[in-house]
GURO-596358 format. One record per residue (C-alpha): z, y, x; residue in one letter. Coordinates in Angstrom, 3 decimals. Layout:
<rs>
Z,Y,X,A
...
</rs>
This chain:
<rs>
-2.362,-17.919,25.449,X
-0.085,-15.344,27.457,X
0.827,-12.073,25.468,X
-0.410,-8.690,27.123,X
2.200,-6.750,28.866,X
1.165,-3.316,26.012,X
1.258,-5.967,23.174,X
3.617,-4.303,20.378,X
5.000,-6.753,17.834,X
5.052,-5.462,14.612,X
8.318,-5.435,12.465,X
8.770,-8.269,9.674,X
7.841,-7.064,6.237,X
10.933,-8.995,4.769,X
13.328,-7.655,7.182,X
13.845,-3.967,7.749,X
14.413,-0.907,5.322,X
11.390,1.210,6.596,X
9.418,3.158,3.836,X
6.424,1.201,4.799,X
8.772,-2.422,4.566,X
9.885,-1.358,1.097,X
6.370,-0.615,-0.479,X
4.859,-3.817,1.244,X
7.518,-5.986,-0.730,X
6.948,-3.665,-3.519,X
3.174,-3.809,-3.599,X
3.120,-7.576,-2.557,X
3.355,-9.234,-6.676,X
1.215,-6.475,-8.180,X
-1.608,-7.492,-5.745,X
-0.595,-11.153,-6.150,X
-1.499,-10.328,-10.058,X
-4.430,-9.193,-9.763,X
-5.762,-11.810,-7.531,X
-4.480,-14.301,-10.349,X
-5.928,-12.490,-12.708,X
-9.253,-11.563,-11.018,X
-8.974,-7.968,-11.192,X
-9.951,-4.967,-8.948,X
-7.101,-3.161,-7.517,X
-7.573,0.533,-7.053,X
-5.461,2.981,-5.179,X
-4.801,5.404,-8.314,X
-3.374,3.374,-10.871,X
-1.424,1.326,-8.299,X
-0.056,3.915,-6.494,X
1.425,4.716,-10.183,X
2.396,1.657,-10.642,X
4.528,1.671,-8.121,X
5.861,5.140,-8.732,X
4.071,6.460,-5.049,X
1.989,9.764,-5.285,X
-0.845,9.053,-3.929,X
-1.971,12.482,-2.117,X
-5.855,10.977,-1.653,X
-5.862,10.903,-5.500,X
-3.775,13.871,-6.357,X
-6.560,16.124,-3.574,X
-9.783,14.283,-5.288,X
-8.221,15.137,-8.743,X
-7.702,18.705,-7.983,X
-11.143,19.447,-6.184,X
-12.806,18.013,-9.173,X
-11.034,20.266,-11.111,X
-12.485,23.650,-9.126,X
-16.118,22.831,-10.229,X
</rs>
């Protein structure tokens, strides 16, 4: 199989120091946990977890507020 010439290869998860890098190794045992453990995973409590505001959350949280 030959690679296409606009083919982008994405960068390790293990390797670099990218905010996106740094919460997939963060993020990577709490879902291993769960899986173990046979639990649902929501954004909310494990973007707390992980000390991450989660904006999605935070916006649903405030609308539901206004009514």
């Amino acid at each position: 199989m030959t690679r296409q010439k606009t083919a982008v290869v994405a960068d390790a998860m293990f390797d670099g120091d990218k905010l996106n890098q740094l919460w997939a190794r963060q993020v990577l045992p709490l879902l291993v946990r769960h899986a173990l453990a046979q639990t649902n995973v929501e954004y909310g409590p494990l973007s707390k977890e992980m000390g991450i505001p989660n904006e999605r959350v935070s916006d649903l949280n405030t609308f539901a507020a206004r009514k």
